[in-house]
C-alpha positions in Angstrom: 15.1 4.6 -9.8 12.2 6.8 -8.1 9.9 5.2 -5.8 6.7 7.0 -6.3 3.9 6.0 -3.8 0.7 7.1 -4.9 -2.0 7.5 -2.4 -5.0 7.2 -5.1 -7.9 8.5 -3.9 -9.5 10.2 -6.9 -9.7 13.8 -6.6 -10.7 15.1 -10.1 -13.2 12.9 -12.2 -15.6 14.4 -14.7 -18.2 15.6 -12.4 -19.1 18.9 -10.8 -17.1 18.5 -7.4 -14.6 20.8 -5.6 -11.7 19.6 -3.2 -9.7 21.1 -0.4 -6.2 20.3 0.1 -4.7 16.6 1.1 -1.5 18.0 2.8 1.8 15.9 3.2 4.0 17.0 6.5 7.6 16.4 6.5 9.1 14.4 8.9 12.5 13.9 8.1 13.9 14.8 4.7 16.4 12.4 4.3 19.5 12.9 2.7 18.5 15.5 -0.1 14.7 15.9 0.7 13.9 15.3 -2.8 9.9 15.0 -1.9 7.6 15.0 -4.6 3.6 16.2 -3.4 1.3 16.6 -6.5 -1.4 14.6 -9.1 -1.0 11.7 -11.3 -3.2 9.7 -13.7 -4.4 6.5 -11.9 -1.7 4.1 -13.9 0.6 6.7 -13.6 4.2 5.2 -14.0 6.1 4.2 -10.0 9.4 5.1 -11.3 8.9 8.5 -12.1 8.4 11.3 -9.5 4.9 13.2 -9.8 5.0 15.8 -12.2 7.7 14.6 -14.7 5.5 12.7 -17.5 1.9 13.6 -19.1 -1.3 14.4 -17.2 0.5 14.6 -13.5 1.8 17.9 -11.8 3.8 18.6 -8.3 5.7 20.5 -6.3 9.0 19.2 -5.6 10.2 20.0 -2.0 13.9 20.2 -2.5 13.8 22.9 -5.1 10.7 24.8 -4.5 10.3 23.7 -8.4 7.0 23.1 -10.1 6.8 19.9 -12.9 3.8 20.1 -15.1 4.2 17.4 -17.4 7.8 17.7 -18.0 11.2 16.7 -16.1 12.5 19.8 -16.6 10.6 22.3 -13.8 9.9 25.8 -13.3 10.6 28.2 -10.5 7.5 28.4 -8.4 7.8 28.9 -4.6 9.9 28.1 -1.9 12.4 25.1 -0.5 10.4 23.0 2.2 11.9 21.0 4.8 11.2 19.7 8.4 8.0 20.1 9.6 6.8 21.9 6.8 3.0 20.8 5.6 3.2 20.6 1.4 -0.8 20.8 0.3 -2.4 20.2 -2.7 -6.3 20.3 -4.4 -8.1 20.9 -7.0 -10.7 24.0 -8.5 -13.1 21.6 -11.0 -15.2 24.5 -12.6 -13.3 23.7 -15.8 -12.9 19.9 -15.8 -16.3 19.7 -18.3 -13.2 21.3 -20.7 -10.7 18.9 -19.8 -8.8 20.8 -17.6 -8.5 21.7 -14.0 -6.7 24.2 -12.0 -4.2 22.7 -9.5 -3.0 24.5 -6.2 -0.3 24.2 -3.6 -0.1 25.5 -0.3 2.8 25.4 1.9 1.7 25.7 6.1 -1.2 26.6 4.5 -0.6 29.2 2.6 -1.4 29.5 -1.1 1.9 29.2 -2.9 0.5 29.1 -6.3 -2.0 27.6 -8.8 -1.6 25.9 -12.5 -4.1 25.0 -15.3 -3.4 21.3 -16.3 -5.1 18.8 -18.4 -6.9 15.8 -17.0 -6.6 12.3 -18.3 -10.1 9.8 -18.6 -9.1 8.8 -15.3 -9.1 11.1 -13.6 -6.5 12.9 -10.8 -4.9 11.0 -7.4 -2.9 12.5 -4.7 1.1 11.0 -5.1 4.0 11.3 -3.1 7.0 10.6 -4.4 10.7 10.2 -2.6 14.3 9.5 -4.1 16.8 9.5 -1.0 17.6 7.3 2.0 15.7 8.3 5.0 13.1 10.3 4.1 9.5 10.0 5.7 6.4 12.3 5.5 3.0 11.9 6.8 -0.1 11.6 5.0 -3.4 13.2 5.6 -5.7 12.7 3.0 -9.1 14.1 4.9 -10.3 16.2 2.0 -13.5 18.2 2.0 -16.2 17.5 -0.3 -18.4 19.9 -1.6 -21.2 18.2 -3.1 -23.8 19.2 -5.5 -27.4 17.9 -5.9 -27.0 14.5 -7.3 -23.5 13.9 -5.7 -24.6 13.7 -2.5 -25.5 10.1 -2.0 -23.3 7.8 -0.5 -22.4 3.5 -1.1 -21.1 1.9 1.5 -19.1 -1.3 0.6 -19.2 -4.3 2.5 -15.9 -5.0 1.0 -16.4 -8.6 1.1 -15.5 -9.0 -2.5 -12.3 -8.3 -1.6 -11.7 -11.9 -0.2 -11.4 -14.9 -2.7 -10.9 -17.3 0.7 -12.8 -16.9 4.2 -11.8 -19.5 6.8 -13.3 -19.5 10.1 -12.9 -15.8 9.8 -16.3 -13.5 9.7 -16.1 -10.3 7.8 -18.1 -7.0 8.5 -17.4 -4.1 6.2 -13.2 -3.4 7.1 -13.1 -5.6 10.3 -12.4 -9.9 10.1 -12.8 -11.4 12.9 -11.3 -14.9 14.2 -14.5 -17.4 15.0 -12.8 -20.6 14.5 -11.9 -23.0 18.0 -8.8 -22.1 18.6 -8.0 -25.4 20.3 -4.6 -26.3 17.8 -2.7 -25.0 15.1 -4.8 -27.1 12.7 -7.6 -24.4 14.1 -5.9 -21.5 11.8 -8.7 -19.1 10.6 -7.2 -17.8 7.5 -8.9 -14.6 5.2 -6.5 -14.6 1.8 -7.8 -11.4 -0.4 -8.8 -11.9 -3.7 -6.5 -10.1 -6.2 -2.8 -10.3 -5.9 0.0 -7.2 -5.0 1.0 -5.8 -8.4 3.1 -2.6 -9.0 -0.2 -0.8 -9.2 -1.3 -2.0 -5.4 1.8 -3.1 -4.0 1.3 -2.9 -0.1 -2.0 -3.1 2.3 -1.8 -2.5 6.5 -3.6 -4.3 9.2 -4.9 -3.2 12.3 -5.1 -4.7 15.5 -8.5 -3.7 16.9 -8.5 -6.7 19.8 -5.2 -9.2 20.5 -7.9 -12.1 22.0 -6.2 -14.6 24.5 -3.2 -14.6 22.8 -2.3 -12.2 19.7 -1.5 -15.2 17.1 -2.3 -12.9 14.2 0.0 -12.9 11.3 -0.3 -11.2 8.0 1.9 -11.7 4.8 2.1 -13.1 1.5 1.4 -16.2 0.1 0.1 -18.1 -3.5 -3.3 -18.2 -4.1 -3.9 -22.2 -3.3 -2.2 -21.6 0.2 -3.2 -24.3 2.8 -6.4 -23.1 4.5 -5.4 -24.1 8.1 -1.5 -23.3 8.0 -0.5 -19.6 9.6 0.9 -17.8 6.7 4.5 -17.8 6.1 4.4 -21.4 8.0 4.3 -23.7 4.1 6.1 -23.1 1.1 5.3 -20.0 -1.4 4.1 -17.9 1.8 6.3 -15.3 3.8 4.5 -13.5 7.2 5.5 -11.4 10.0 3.5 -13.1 13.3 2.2 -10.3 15.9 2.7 -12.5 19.3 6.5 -13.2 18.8 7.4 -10.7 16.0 8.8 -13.7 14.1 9.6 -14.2 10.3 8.2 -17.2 8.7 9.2 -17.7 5.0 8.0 -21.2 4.0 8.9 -22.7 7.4 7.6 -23.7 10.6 10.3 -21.9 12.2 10.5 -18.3 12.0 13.6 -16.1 12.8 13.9 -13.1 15.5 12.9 -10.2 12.9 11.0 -7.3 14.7 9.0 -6.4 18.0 5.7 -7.6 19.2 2.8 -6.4 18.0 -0.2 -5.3 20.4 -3.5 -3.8 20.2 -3.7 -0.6 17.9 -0.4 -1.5 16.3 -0.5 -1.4 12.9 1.4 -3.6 10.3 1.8 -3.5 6.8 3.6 -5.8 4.0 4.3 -4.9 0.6 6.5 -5.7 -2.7 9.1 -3.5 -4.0 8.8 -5.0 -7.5 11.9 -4.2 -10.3 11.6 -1.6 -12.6 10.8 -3.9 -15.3 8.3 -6.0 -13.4 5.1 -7.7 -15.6 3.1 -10.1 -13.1 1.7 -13.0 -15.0 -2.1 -13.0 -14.8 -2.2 -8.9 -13.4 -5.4 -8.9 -15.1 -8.7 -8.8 -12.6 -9.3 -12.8 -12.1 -12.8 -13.6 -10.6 -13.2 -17.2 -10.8 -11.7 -18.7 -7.7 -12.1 -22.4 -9.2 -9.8 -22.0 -11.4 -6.1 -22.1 -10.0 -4.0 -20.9 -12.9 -1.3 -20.5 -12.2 -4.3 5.9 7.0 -3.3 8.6 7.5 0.1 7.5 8.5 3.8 7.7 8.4 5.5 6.1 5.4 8.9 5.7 4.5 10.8 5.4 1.6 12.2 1.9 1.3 13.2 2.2 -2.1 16.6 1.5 -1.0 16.9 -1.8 -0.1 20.5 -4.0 0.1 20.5 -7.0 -2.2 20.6 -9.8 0.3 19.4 -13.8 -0.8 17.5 -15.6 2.0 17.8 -19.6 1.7 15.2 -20.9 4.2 14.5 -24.2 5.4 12.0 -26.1 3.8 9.0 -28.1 6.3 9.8 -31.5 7.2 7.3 -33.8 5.3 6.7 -31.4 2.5 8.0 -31.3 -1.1 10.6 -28.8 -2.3 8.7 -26.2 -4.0 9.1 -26.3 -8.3 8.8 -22.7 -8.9 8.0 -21.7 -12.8 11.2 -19.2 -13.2 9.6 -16.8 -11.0 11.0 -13.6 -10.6 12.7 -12.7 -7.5 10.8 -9.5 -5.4 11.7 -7.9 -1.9 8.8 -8.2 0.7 9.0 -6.1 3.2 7.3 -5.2 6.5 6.4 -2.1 8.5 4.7 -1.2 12.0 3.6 1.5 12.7 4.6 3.1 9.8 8.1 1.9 10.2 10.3 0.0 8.1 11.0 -3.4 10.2 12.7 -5.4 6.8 12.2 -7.1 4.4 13.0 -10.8 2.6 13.9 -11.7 -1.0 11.6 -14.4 -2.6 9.8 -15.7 -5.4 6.5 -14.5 -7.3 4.7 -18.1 -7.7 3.4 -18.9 -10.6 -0.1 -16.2 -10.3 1.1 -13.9 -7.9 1.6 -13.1 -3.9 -1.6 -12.4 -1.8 -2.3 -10.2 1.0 -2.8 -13.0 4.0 -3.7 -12.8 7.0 -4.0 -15.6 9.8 -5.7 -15.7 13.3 -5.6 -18.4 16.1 -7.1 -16.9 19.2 -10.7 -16.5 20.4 -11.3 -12.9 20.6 -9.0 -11.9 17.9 -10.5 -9.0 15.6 -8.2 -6.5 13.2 -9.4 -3.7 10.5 -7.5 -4.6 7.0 -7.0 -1.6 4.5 -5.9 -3.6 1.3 -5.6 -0.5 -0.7 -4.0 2.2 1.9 -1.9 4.2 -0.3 -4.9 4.0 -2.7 -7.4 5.8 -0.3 
């Protein structure tokens, strides 16, 4: 299986725009250095390196190979490994036609350019990686050149993104912690409004300002989550906590998992669903009353050992009935790193991206869609 980890800002719609490269520097190549840097439709397959199936193209580090389309490639400049920068962008004088022309660079230099078609959707930067230890970093600062009409600008308040606010204010990217902060019943507690799927499977936080004490935690947890319980602390809820770097999974006792997290420290969670993965309810849900059911390092955690976590259910609370969910692997990074991961299962409508704060002062940027730009 290929873990392919698209980054989808859009970089070819049907409009009269021209981009410069987004470049991808490796870091370490891993094992083979099979690194894939290239274009894919925006519900482009996450099994499949860019490149191999319709409307996606790449060039594929290990080889020098370039896939237009097709698994089998063709000869088309060469081998990369450490340190090397891999860029790609687009020419869209033809995209009125349905096509564009695609280019690569390598420590930017030109290595070549292709003609390919482009889908309704549209074209988004992807990086995909198949072997244990590989790591590249991500700069997606592309140059716009605008014409005319295209040069207005929306800023988004992003506050749609949040089906639950509690005792947490939010201001474009940044929530910050305005409850008491007197007990642990004082919890402020922002819960995002869609789940992770296999289409947005991870989101990063930011600490901006630790406050007295750092008791911010972000994870996963179901959508009817207890508004003043940390996440990870009740049942159907699994968190990495920034002031002791602690693992709660449905417990009010977490276990020793990773370092502390400070200010400017960055943490991320995400879901390395199975190949076959369908979430029940994926579709866009908007009514919240009805409970149915940067540029940065990543690396590929693709493989992961199959390990079962039994953890202890709270004292006083029921034993959770789960509707035959399917078992996934959350895992947690900082700083880009990989610090683990737990086994659990999907409740009945999904996981959501939670995050809990406790401390006056507390104040950190959430990116719910980083690999999506």
């Amino acid at each position: 299986m290929w873990l392919v980890i698209l980054c989808q800002r859009e970089t070819a719609t049907l409009s009269k725009r021209n981009l410069q490269d987004n470049k991808v520097t490796i870091v370490d190549p891993g094992v083979r250095g099979t690194i894939a840097v290239g274009l894919v439709p925006k519900f482009y397959r996450l099994d499949h390196q860019p490149g191999w199936l319709p409307y996606s193209v790449a060039y594929h580090a290990d080889n020098g190979k370039l896939y237009n389309g097709n698994p089998v490639g063709q000869q088309f400049g060469p081998k990369c490994a450490r340190g090397d920068r891999i860029g790609c962008g687009i020419h869209s004088e033809n995209i009125e036609a349905g096509f564009t022309t695609v280019f690569f660079t390598k420590n930017g230099k030109e290595v070549g350019s292709v003609e390919v078609p482009v889908s309704a959707e549209g074209l988004f930067p992807a990086v995909g990686m198949h072997s244990m230890g590989e790591e590249v970093k991500v700069d997606l600062q592309a140059e716009w050149f605008l014409e005319e009409d295209d040069s207005m600008m929306m800023v988004d308040s992003h506050e749609d993104d949040w089906g639950r606010l509690y005792d947490v204010r939010v201001s474009g990217t940044l929530l910050e912690y305005v409850g008491k902060g007197k007990s642990i019943m004082d919890v402020g507690l922002a819960q995002a409004r869609q789940p992770l799927t296999t289409r947005c499977h991870y989101y990063e936080v930011e600490i901006v300002d630790a406050g007295e004490k750092c008791y911010i935690a972000l994870g996963l947890a179901r959508r009817d989550y207890p508004k003043n319980r940390h996440p990870g602390w009740s049942r159907g809820s699994v968190a990495y906590h920034a002031d002791d770097g602690k693992i709660f999974h449905g417990s009010g006792v977490g276990d020793a998992f990773g370092p502390r997290c400070f200010k400017g420290d960055i943490m991320g969670c995400g879901i390395m669903f199975p190949r076959d993965y369908i979430l029940d309810g994926e579709a866009v849900v908007d009514d919240w009353d009805q409970l149915e059911v940067r540029p940065g390092r990543v690396q590929n955690v693709l493989y992961l050992n199959d390990e079962e976590e039994e953890e202890e259910e709270e004292d006083g609370e029921e034993v959770e009935q789960e509707q035959e969910g399917r078992k996934v692997t959350v895992f947690f990074t900082r700083n880009g790193k990989l610090m683990g991961r737990r086994e659990m299962l999907v409740p009945l409508g999904g996981l959501y991206p939670t995050v809990g704060m406790l401390s006056s002062g507390e104040k950190v940027k959430v990116d719910l869609h980083p690999l999506s730009g």
